[in-house]
C-alpha positions in Angstrom: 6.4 21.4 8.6 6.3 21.7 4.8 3.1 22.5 2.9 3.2 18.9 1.3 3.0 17.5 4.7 0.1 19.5 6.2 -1.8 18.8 2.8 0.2 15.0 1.6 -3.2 14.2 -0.1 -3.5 17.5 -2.9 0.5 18.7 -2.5 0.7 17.0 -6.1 -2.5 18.6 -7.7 -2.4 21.5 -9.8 -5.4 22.0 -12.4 -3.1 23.9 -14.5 -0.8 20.9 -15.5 -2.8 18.0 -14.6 -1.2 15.2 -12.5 2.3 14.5 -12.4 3.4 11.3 -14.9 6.0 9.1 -12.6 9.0 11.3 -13.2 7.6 13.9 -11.7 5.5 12.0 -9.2 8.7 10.3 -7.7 10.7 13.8 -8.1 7.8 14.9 -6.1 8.4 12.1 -3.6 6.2 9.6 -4.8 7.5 5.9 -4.7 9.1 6.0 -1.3 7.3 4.8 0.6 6.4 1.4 -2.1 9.8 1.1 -2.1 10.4 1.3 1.6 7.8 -1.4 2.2 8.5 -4.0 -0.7 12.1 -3.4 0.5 12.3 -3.5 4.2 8.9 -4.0 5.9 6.8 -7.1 6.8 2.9 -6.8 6.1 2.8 -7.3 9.3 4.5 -4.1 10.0 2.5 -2.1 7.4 -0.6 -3.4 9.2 1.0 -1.9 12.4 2.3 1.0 10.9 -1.5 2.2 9.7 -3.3 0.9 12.8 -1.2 3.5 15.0 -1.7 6.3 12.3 -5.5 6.2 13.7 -6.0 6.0 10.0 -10.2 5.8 9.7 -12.2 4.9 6.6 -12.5 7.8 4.7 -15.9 6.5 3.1 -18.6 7.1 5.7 -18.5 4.2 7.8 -15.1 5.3 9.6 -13.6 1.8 10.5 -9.9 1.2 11.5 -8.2 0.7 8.3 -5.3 -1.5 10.2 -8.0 -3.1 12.5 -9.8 -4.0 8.9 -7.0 -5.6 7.3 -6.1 -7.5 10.4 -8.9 -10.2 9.4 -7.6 -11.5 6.1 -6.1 -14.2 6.5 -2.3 -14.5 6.2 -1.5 -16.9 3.6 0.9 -15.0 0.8 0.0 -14.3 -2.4 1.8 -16.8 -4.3 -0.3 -19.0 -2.0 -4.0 -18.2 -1.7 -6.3 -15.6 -4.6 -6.5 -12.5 -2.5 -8.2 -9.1 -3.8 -8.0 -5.6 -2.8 -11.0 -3.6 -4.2 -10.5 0.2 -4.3 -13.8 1.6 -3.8 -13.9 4.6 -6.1 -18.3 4.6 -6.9 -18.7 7.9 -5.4 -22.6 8.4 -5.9 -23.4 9.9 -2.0 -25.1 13.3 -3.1 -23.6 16.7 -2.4 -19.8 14.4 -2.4 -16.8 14.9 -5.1 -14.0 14.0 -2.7 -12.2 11.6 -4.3 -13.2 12.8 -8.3 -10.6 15.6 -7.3 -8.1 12.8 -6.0 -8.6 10.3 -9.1 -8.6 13.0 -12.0 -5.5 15.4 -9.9 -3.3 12.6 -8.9 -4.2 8.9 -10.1 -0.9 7.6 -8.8 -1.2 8.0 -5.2 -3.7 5.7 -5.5 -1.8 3.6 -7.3 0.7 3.4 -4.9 -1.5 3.3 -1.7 -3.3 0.4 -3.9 0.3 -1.4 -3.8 1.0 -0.7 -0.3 -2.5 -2.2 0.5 -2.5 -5.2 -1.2 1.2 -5.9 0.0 0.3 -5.7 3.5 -2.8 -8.2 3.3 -0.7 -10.1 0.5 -3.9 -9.9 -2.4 -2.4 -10.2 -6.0 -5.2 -8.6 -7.4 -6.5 -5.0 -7.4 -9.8 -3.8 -8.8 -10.6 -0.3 -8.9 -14.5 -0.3 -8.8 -15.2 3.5 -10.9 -18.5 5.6 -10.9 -19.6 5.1 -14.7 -19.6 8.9 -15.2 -16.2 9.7 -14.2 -15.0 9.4 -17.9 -12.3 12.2 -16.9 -11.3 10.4 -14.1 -11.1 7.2 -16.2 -8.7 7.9 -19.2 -6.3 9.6 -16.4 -6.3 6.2 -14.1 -5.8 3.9 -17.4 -3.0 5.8 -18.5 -1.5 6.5 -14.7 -1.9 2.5 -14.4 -0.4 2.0 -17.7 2.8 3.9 -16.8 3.1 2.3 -13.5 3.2 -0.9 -15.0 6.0 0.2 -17.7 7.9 1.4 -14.9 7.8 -1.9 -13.0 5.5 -0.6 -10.4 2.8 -3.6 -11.2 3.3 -6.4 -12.7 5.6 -9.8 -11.2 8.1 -9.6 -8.8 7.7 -6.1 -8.4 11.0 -4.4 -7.3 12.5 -7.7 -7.4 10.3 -8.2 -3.7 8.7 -11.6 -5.2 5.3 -9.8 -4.7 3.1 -9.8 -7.8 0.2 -7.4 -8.2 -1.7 -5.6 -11.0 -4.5 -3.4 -11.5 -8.0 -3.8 -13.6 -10.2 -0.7 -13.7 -14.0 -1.6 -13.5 -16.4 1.5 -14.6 -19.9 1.1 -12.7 -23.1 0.3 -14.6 -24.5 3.2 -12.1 -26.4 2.1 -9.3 -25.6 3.8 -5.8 -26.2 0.4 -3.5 -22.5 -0.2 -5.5 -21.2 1.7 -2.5 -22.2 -0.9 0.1 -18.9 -3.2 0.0 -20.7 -6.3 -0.6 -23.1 -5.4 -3.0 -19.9 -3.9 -4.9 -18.4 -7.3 -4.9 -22.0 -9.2 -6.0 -21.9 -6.5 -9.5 -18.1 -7.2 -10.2 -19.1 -10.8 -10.5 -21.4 -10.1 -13.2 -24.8 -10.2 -11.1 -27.5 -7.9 -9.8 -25.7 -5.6 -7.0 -27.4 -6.9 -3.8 -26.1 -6.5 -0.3 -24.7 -10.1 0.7 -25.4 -11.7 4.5 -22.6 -11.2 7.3 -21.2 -13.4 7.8 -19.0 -14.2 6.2 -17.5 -11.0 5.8 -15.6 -9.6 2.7 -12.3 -10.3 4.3 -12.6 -14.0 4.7 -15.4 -14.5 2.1 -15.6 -11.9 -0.4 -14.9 -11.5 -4.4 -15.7 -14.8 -5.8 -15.2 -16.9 -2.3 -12.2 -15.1 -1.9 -10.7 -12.9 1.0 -11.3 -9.3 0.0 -10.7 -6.1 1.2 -12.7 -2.7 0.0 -11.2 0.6 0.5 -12.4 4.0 -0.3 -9.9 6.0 -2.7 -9.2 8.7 0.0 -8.4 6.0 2.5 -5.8 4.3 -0.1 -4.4 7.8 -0.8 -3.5 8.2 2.8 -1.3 5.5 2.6 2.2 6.4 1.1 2.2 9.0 3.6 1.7 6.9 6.1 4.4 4.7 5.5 7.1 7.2 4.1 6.9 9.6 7.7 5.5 7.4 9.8 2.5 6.9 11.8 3.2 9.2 14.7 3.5 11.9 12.4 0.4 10.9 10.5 -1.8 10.6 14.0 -0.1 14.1 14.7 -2.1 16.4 12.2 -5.3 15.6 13.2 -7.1 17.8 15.9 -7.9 15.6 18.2 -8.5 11.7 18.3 -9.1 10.8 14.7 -5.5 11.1 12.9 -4.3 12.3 9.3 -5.8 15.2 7.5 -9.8 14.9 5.6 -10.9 16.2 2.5 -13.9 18.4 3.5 -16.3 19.8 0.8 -19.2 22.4 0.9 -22.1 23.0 -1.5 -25.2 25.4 -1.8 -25.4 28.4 -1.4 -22.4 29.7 0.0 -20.0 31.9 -1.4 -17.1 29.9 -2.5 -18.5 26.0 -3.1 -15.8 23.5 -3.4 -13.2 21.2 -1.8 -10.5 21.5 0.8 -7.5 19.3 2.5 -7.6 20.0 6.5 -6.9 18.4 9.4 -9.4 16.3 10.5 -11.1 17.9 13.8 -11.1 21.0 11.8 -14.8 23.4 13.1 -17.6 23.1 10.9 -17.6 26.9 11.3 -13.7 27.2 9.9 -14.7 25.0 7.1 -17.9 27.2 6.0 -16.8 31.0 7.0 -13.1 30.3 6.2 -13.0 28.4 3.5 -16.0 28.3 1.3 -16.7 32.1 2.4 -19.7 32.3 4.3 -23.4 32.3 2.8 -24.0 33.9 -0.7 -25.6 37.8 0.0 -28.9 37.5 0.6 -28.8 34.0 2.5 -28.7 32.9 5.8 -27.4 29.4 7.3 -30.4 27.3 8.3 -29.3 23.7 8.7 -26.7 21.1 7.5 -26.0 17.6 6.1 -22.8 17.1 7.6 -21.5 14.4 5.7 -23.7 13.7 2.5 -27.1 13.3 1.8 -27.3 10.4 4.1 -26.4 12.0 7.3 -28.8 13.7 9.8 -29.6 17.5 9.5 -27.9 19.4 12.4 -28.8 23.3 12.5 -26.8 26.3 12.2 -26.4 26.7 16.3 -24.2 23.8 15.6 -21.3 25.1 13.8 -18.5 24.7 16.6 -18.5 21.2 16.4 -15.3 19.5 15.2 -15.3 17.8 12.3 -14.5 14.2 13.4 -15.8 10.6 13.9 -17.0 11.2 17.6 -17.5 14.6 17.8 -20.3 14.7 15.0 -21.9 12.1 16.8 -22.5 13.4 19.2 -23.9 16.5 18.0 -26.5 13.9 16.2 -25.2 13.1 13.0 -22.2 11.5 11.5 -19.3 12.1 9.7 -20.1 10.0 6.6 -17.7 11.8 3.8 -17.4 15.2 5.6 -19.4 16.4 2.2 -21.4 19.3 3.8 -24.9 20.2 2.3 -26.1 23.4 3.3 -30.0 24.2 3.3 -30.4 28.1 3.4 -33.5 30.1 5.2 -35.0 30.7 1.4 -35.2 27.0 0.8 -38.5 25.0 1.4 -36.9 22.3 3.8 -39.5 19.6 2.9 -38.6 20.0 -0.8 -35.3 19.0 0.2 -36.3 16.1 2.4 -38.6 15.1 -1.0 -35.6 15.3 -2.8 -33.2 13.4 -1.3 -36.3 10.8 -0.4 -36.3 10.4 -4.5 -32.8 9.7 -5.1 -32.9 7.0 -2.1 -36.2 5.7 -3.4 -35.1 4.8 -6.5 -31.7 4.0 -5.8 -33.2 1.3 -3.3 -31.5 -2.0 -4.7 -34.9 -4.0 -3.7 -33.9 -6.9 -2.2 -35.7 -6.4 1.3 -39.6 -5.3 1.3 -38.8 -2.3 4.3 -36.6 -0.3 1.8 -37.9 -1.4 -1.6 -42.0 -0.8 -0.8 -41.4 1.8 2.3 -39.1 4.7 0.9 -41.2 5.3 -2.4 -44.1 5.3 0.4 -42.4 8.1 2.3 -41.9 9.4 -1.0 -45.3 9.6 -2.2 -46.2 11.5 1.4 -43.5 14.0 1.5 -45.1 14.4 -2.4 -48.5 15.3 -1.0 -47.3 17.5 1.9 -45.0 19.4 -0.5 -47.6 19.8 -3.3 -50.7 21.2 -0.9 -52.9 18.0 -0.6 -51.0 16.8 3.0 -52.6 15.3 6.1 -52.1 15.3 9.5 -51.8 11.6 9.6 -49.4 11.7 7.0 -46.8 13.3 9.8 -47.2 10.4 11.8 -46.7 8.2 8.9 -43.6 9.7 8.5 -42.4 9.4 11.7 -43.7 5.4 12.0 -41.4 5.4 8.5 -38.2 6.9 9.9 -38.2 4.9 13.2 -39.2 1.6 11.1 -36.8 1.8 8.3 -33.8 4.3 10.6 -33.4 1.6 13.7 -30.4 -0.9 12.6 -31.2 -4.9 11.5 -34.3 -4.0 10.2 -33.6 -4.1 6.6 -31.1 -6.2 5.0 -28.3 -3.2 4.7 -27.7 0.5 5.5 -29.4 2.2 2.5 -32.7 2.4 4.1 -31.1 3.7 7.9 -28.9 6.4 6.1 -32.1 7.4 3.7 -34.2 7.9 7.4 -31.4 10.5 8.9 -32.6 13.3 7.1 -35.9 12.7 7.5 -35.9 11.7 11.2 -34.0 15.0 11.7 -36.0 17.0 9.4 -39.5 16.0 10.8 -37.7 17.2 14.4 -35.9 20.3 13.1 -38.8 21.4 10.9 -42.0 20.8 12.8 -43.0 23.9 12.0 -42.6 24.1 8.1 -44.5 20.4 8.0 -47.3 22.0 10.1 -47.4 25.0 7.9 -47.7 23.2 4.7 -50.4 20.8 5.9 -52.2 23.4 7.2 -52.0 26.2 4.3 -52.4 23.5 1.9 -49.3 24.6 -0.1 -45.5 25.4 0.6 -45.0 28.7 2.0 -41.5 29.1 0.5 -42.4 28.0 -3.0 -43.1 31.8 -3.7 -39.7 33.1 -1.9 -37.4 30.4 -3.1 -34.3 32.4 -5.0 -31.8 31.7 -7.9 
């Protein structure tokens, strides 16, 4: 097996040149499988094609991409307003999976956009862009630009009589973006609030119509899919989940950053391997798996494969396979306070739970962390995390995901809550390193 098929998604990157322009891109290989598929295959057959890949959401949630697409109706484009959203508003904390994808190789995505929206027949594709990824911007304007001089967008493409083009939408910068339907409420021009299922996006979504939202990795997945074929795909994961994941590490280990592997690939590979172990001076406590919004799992841990089930069951989820690492020299409960903040104030407000009761968690993890704690206060926290963490209790998942790491954290680190509460300060504020 070549390197560009153990590693399809980042064969193309290289830092030093900057992503290919479509000469190279199709030299490369790029285009195939497009022109395969506007050429030769049904949608119906692309839908099949990806539902044997196992091909699973790349965003966090982890649903069958093929299973997905299967509810859009299947009028043709000519015939009924479709959209195919891509959802590029990466705001989870500690994740910077798909910046690497966007600003290293635009046209994958481009092409996994077209190979999408073909296969669920939408004319219209909307890539829905964190604000700050200016970088990332400029490169996917000019890669959609070229695409579109080269007849890759536009009508008729490839003579197939399937139309499709491309708008780029940069976010206003709100996180709750990332929750599909709140996505679609901003691109119409109002307040990004999670919508009512059902109906769901793919009957009822952008503007009435049937929508589908996919994360950028996902949609990168895709020409590889279709040019060797779903066995092949299923065949370089580990175990059930198929394809290969973008895995990341940050903190403080010794080589931070980003990596293509198949996915089932050990936590322990990933950290040792990988991003080299902990920094000198720094030992392995506990772990966000996934981002910010997945449950702590602690360092006796790391032999679990990285996939859908498997994470589960160790008590956590996958979510973007972002790992945050929380070393022995780090005040846990800071950490918790943190991550509380972001999800405070990133709460969109449109249910009382998560709008009044995470600043409320907030405040207490404020007091505990600053000396002025109570013992009630730990109870308070744990009413909070089984209120706000136990599904249809608020109106979408922000307030569940926010609870993981405290509900793991108040478990994990009994201790270090105790011991702040009862030395009325934080006992790791004085040994807390660069």
């Amino acid at each position: 097996m070549t390197a560009a098929s153990e590693r399809p998604l980042t064969a193309m990157i290289d830092p030093a040149i900057g992503p290919p322009d479509c000469a190279a891109y199709e030299r490369a290989g790029g285009w195939q499988a497009a022109r395969l598929a506007l050429g030769s295959l049904t949608p119906a057959e692309i839908i099949d094609r990806v539902t044997r890949s196992k091909l699973r959401g790349r965003g966090g949630a982890g649903f069958g991409t093929g299973q997905k697409w299967s509810f859009v109706p299947k009028e043709p484009a000519s015939e009924r307003r479709k959209y195919l959203i891509a959802n590029a508003d990466e705001m989870e904390p500690g994740t910077f999976k798909d910046r690497w994808l966007l600003e290293g190789n635009p046209l994958q995505l481009v092409e996994g956009m077209i190979l999408a929206a073909y296969a669920v027949q939408a004319g219209h594709g909307i890539v829905f862009l964190r604000g700050e990824y200016q970088e990332a911007c400029v490169r996917l304007h000019r890669a959609i630009g070229e695409a579109r001089e080269r007849g890759w967008l536009g009508e008729n493409i490839l003579g197939s009589g399937f139309s499709f083009d491309i708008h780029v939408h940069s976010s206003a910068g709100r996180y709750i973006c990332g929750e599909e339907t709140a996505l679609l409420t901003a691109l119409e021009g109002r307040r990004a609030t999670p919508r009512s299922k059902p109906p769901f996006p793919q009957t009822g979504g952008l503007w009435g119509a049937p929508s589908v939202v996919n994360n950028v990795e996902t949609l990168c997945n895709l020409p590889h899919i279709i040019a060797n074929g779903p066995e092949w795909f299923a065949g370089l994961g580990l175990g059930e989940d198929g394809g290969t994941k973008i895995y990341g590490v940050s903190g403080r280990v010794a080589k931070p950053g980003a990596w293509e592997l198949p996915i089932g690939t050990p936590l322990r590979q990933i950290i040792e391997d990988h991003a080299g172990g902990m920094r000198s001076g720094y030992q392995l406590r506990a772990l966000l798996p996934g981002g910010a919004s997945t449950a702590f799992i602690d360092a006796t841990a790391l032999d679990v494969a990285m996939d859908y089930g498997s994470v589960e069951k160790a008590g956590s989820r996958l979510g973007t396979g972002m790992a945050i690492i929380l070393d022995d020299r780090t005040c846990p409960i800071g950490m918790i306070r943190n991550l509380e903040h972001f999800f405070a104030q990133e709460s969109c407000g449109w249910c009382t739970p998560c709008r009044d009761g995470l600043p409320w968690v907030e405040r207490l993890l404020d007091a505990i962390e600053d000396g002025t704690g109570r013992d009630e206060d730990l109870e308070q926290l744990d009413r909070h995390a089984r209120m706000l963490g136990a599904p249809g209790r608020t109106f979408c998942a922000h307030a569940p995901g926010a609870m993981a790491p405290l509900a793991s954290g108040l478990k994990l680190f009994a201790a270090d809550f105790a011991a702040h509460i009862q030395q009325g300060r934080c006992p790791h504020h004085a040994g807390a390193g660069p």
